[in-house]
ZAMARGU-4260 file (C-alpha; in steps of 0.2 Angstrom, whole numbers, plus 5000, padded with zeros to 4 digits):
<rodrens>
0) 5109/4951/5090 | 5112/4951/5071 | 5091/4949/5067 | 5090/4964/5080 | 5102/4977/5074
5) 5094/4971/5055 | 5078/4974/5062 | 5081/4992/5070 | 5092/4997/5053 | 5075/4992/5044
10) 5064/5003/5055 | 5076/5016/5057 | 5076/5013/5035 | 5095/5018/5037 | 5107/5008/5029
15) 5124/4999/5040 | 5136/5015/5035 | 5123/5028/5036 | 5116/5024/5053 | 5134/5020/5059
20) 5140/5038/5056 | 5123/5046/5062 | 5127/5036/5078 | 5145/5041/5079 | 5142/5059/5074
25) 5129/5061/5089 | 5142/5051/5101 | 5156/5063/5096 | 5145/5077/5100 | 5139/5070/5116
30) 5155/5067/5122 | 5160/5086/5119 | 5148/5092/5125 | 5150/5080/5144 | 5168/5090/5143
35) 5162/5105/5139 | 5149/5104/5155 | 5161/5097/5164 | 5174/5111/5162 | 5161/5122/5166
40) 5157/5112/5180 | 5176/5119/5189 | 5177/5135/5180 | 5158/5143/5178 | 5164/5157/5165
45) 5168/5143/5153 | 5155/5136/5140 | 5140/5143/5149 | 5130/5138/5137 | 5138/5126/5123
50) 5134/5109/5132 | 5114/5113/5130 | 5114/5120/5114 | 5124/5105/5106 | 5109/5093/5117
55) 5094/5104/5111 | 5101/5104/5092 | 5104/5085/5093 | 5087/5081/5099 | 5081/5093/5084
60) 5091/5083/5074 | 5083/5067/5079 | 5067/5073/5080 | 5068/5077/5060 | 5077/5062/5056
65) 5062/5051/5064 | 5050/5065/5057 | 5059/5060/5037 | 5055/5040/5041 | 5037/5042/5044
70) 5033/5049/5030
</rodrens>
């Protein structure tokens, strides 16, 4: 497990701390925006549409950050 997560921290060229908050900040996000669907799940005036923006402007985000490590 340790040669792997070295392995994917060397591809990713991230270093421990920076891909550790990357990870976290997308988690955090995720998980808001699972409530936030799930709120509007029960109430449908709710969050109609803040789920799928924070999912679109996550994959942006990773989309950029993998676009950055190729060049």
């Amino acid at each position: 497990m340790f040669y792997s997560s070295k392995k994917h921290l060397k591809e990713t060229n991230e270093s421990y701390f920076k891909h550790m908050f990357f990870a976290l900040e997308i988690s955090i996000k995720l998980i808001l925006a699972g409530v936030m669907a799930f709120v509007h799940s029960l109430i449908p005036g709710f969050f109609k549409k803040n789920a799928s923006t924070i999912i679109i402007n996550l994959s942006e985000k990773i989309k950029r950050g993998k676009e950055s490590q190729d060049l």
